[in-house]
N, C-alpha and C positions, 0 to 999 in steps of 0.2 A: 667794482661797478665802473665801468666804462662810461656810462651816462653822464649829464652834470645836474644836482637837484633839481634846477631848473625846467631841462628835459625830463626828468622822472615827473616832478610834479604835474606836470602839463600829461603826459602820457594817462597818469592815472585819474585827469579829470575828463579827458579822452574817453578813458576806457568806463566811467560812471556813467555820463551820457550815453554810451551805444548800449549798454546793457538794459535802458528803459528806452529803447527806439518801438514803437510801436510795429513796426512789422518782426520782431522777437518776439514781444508779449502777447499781441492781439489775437493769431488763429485757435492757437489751444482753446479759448476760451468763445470760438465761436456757438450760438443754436444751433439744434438740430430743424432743420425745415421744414415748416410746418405745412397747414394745408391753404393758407393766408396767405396773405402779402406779406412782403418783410421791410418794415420804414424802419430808418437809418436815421436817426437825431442827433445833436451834440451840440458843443461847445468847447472851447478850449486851447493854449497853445499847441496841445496836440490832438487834435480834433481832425485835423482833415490828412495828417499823417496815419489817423489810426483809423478816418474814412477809404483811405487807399488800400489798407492792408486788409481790410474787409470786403472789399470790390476783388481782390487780389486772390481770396480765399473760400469766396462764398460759393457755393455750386450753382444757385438758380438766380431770378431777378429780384431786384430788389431798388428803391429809391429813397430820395430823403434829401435831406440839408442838416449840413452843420458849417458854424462859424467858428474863426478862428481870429486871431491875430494881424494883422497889415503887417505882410510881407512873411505870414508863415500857410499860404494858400501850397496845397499840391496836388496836381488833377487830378481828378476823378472821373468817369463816362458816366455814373449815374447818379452821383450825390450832389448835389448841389453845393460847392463851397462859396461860404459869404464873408470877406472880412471885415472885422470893424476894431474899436479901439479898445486898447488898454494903456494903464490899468483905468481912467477916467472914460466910461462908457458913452457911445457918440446915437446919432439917428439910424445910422448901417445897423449895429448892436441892435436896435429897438427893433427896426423892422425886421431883422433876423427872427428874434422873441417872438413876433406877434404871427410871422410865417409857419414857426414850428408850432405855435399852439393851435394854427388851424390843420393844418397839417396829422396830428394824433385827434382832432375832433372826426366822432363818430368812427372808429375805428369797430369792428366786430370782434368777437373771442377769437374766432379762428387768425386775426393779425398777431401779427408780431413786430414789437419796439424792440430794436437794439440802441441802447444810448448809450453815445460814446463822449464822456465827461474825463475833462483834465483843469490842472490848474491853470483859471487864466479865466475860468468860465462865470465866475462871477460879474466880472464887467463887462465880458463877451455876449450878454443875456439880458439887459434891462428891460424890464416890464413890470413898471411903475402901478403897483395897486392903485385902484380907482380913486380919484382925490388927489394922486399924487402924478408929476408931470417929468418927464426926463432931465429937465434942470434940477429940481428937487434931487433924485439919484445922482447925478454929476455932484452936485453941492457934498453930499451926505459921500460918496467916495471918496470926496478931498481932504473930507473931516477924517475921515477914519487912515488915512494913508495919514495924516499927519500927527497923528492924537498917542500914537507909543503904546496904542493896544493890540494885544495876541492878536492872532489871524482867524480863533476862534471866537473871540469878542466880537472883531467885523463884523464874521460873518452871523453871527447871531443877531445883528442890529439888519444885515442885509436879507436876512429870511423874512424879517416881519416887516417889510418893508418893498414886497416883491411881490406882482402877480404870476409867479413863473418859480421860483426857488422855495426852501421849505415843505418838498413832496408834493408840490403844485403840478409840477408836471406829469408825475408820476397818476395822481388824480386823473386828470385830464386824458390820460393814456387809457384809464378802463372803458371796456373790458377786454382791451387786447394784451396779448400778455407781453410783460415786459421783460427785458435783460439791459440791466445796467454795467459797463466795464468802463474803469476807474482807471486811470494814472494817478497817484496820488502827489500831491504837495505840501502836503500839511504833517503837523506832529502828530507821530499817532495813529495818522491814516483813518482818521474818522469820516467814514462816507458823507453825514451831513455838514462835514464843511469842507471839504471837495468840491468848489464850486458855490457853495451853499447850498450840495444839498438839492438840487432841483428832483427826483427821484427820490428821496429818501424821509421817514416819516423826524420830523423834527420836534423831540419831547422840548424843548425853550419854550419857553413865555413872550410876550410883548412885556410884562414887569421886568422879568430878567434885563430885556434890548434899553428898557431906562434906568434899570441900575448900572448898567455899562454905561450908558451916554454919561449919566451922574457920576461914576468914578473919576472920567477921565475928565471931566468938562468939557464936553464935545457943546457947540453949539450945532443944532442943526435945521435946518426949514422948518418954520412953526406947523405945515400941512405934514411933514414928518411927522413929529411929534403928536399930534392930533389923532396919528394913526395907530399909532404905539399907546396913547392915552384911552383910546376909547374902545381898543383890544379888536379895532376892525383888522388888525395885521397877523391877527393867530392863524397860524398855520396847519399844516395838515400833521397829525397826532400818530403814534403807534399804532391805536386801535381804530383806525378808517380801515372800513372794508374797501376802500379803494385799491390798497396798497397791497392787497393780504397775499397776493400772488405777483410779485413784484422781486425780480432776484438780482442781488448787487452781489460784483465778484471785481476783487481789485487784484487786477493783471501786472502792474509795475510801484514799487514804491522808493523811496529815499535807502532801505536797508537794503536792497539787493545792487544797487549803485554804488553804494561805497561797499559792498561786499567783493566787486568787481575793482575798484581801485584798489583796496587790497591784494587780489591774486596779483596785479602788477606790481605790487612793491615787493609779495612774497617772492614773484621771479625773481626779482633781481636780488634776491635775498635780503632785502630789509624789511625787518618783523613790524607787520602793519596789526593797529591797535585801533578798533571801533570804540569809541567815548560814546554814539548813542547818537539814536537816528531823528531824535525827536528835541532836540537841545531849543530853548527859546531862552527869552531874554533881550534889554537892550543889548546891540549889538558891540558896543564901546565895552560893557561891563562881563560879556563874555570873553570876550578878547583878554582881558586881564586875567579872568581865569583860566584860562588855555597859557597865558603867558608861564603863569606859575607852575602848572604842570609841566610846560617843555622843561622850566628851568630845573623843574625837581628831577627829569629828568636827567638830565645835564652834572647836575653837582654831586646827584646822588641815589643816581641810578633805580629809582624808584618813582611812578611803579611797575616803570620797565627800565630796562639798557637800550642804551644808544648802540649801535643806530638802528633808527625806527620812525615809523610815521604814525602819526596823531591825528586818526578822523573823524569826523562829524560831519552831522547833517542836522536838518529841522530847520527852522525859520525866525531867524534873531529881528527886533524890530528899530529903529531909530525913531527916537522924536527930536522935530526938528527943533532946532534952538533960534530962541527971537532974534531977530532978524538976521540968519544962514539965508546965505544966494548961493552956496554951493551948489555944486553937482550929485547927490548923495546916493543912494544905495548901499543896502543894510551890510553886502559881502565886503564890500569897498570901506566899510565904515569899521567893518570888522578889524581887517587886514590893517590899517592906517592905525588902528588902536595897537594892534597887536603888537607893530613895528615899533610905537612908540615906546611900548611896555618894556619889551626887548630890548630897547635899545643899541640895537647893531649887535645882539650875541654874534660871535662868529660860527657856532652849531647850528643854526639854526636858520632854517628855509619856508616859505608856507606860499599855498597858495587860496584862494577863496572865490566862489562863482556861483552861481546861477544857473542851474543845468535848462533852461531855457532861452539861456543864451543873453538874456533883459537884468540887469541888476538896477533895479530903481524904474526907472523912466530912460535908460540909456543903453543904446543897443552895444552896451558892451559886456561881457558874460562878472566881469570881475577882475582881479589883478594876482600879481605875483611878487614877492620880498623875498629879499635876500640879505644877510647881514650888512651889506651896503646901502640901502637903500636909505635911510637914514644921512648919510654923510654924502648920495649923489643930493639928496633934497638940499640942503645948508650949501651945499659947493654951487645949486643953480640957484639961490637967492629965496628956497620957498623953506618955509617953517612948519615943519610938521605940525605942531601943536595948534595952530592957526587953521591949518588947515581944516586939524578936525573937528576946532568948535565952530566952523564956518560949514560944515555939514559936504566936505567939501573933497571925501573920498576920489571921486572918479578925477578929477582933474589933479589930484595931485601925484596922478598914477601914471596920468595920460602924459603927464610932463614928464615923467621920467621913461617912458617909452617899456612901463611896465603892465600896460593895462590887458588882459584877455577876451581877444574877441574870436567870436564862434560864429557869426552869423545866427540867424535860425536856427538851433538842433532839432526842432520838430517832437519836443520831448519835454516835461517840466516833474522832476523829483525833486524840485526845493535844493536848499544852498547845500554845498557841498566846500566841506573846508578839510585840507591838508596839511599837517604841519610834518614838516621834514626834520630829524634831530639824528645830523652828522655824526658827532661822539663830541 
């Protein structure tokens, strides 16, 4: 191998990203044309990527809006792209929501909805059920990015709690018919928490949304709660005749991403090994477990031989520790753990990201270790271990001129981790 892990690693987070680019996955899966209009909805960091390659592919006219991300807009001639904020949802996001729900009102059978949902569309989409006010949603986002619960948890507290997610929209679309296509981000690839779910019928409870809040001790706005208590937050069920022609088809996920990082390490002939597309977990206490894999790797050749790379995906979470000012994000928290674990092995390489480019709040996709990395940290005065109970991944990355940035990718299949094992 000519390369240096480094360059291999980067290549094959490269090659995960293009394989969920929206104009790859979106045409196959277009409708056929109906005798209707054809309105165009979404949400999502790859929403107005995946509005493009649908204007790129369609044969006749067609219109719409979908929202995205600040600073992941990409024109369009007929679709209206709107950005607004993540992950804490802003008044762009809300007026987005309240445009596309008038927008599928009155629509006839003869219409046709294509909605194009990806990860990210959750706070891309607020529309706060009645009682409840966009501060409220702000609040209840902060709570749950900080609380160390699943990403299916969330969204289960953000279904019942939303005039717009939980098959809301999907509702609101009859009786034209619908087509939902998915980017997925989630473990699993469960269409109702995609977003949460706005298209899709949601069997959860508002009791389930406060046995989470009670698990984790989430405090959240007492009009929240109010709404989960008095089950005004139930959502739309499997058996609404609403939904009963309503077709979801997911075009990109987390496994065909690193199935593509893969064929790049199998070029260069190092035997690439999928651990599994769906891995969760706090972030720190997975990292330990991939530790001991590499090393089992390493000493005893089980339950592969070196050399070989070690991938995953799915979506590990951090909870922040009282009082972290760090910089954090869950890949970066990852990696930081990992390093430590390792402790400088000389085998051994990894890289960890965010295949939409955003790790945390910080527009940087993720980083890269090397068995040096460790001994550049102590040689510039910074203490790994400090770092990481200070929640405080991205900056001790960015100090050492290790950190991964992508820009935009226009794409979101959830984290994507590498680990490189030399011999």
């Amino acid at each position: 191998m000519t390369e240096t892990p480094r360059e291999l690693l980067r290549r094959m987070f490269d090659a995960a990203i293009a394989a969920a680019q929206p104009e790859r996955c979106i045409p196959a899966h277009l409708p056929t044309p109906g005798r209707g209009r054809l309105l165009v909805i979404g949400a999502g960091k790859a929403s107005a990527a995946m509005a493009r390659a649908v204007e790129d592919h369609w044969p006749g006219t067609l219109s719409g809006l979908v929202v995205t991300r600040y600073g992941y807009a990409v024109p369009c001639r007929h679709i209206d792209i709107v950005e607004a904020a993540h992950p804490v949802p802003d008044a762009a996001g809300l007026a987005a929501a309240q445009r596309i729900m008038e927008l599928v009102a009155g629509l006839s059978a003869d219409d046709q909805v294509l909605c194009l949902i990806s990860g990210g569309g959750s706070a891309l989409l607020p529309l706060p059920l009645e009682g409840l006010t966009l501060a409220d949603e702000q609040a209840v986002n902060r709570t749950l990015l900080a609380s160390g619960a699943s990403i299916a948890e969330m969204n289960c507290i953000r279904r019942h709690l939303s005039g717009l997610k939980g098959g809301r929209l999907a509702a609101a679309c009859h009786p034209a018919r619908l087509l939902t296509l998915l980017i997925s981000d989630v473990p699993g690839d469960d269409p109702m928490d995609i977003a949460s779910g706005p298209t899709v019928a949601d069997p959860t409870t508002c009791a389930e949304a406060l046995a989470i809040i009670r698990r984790y001790g989430m405090t959240l706005p007492a009009a929240a709660l109010a709404v989960l208590e008095s089950g005004r937050g139930e959502s739309i069920k499997p058996d609404d005749p609403r939904l009963s022609g309503a077709e979801t088809r997911i075009v990109a996920a987390p496994q065909q991403a690193l199935q593509a990082a893969a064929d790049i390490a199998e070029s260069a002939s190092i035997a690439a090994h999928i651990l599994g597309d769906a891995i969760e977990g706090e972030a720190r206490d997975v990292a330990k477990v991939m530790a001991g894999i590499a090393r089992q790797v390493v000493h005893h050749g089980q339950p592969f031989t070196a050399p070989c790379v070690l991938l995953s995906g799915g979506e590990t979470t951090v909870t922040l520790r009282e009082g972290a000012h760090g910089r954090g994000g869950r890949n970066v928290e990852f990696l930081l753990a990992l390093a430590i674990a390792l402790n400088g092995h000389p085998a051994i390489h990894a890289l960890a990201g965010d295949t939409d480019g955003v790790d945390g709040t910080e527009d940087i996709a993720g980083a890269i270790l090397g068995p040096d990395t460790l001994a550049r940290a102590w040689a510039a005065g910074i203490t790994p271990r400090d770092s990481l109970t200070d929640n405080d991944g991205h900056g001790f990355f960015a100090a050492l001129g290790d950190s991964v940035v992508t820009g935009p990718t226009l794409t979101n299949v959830n984290d994507f981790r590498a680990i490189f094992i030399t011999g």
